[in-house]
C-alpha positions as CSV (number, residue, x, y, z in Angstrom):
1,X,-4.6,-181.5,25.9
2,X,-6.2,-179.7,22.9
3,X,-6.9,-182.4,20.4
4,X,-5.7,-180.7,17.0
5,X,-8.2,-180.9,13.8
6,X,-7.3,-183.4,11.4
7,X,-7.1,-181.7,7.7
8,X,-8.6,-183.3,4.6
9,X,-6.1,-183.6,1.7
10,X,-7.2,-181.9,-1.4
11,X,-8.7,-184.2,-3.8
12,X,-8.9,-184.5,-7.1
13,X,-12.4,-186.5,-8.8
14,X,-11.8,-187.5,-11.8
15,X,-15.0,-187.0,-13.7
16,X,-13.7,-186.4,-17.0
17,X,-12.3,-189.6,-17.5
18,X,-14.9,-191.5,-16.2
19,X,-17.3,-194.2,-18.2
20,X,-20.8,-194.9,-16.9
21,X,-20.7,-197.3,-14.7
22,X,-17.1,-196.2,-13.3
23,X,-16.3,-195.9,-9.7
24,X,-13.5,-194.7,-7.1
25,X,-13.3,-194.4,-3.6
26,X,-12.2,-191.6,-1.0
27,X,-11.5,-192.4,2.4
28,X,-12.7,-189.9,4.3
29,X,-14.1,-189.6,7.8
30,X,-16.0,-186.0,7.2
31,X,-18.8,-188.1,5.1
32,X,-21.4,-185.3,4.8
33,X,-18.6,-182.9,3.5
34,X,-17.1,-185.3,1.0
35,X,-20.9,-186.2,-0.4
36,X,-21.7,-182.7,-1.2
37,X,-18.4,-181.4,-2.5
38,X,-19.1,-184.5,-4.6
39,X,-22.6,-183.8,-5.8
40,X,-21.6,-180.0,-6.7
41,X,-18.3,-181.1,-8.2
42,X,-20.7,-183.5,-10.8
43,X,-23.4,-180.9,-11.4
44,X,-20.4,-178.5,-12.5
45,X,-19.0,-181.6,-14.7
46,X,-22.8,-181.7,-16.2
47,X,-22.3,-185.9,-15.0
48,X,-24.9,-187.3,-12.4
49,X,-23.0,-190.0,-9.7
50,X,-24.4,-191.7,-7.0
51,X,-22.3,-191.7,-4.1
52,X,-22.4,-193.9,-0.8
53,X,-20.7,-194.7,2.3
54,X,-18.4,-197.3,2.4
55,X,-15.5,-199.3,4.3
56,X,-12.6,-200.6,1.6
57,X,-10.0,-201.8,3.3
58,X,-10.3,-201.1,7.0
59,X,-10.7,-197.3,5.9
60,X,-14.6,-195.6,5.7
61,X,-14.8,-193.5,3.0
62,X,-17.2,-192.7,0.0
63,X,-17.6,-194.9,-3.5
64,X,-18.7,-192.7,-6.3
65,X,-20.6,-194.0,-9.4
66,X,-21.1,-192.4,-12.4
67,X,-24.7,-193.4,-13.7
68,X,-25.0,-191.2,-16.6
């Protein structure tokens, strides 16, 4: 049996509306993917984040702060 490849929906970060000191979380098990796409997403939003790997209910995932 071929296992079949799991596809990450597309997601939305929602940088515009977010306060310093804001957060959301992703659940995600491609963490490498998710932090980069992350980091590039806030460089284009001219926002810095810090962005770590999680667990939030069960689910692993990544919490993204916005720090300035």
């Amino acid at each position: 049996m071929v296992p079949t490849q799991i596809k990450e929906p597309e997601w939305f970060f929602p940088f515009d509306s977010m306060g310093v000191g804001d957060s959301f979380f992703i659940p995600t098990v491609r963490l490498a993917e998710m932090i980069y796409a992350i980091d590039s997403g806030a460089k284009r939003a001219g926002i810095r984040v810090k962005a770590y790997v999680v667990a939030k209910d069960d689910h692993i995932g990544v919490r993204v702060w916005r720090v300035r």
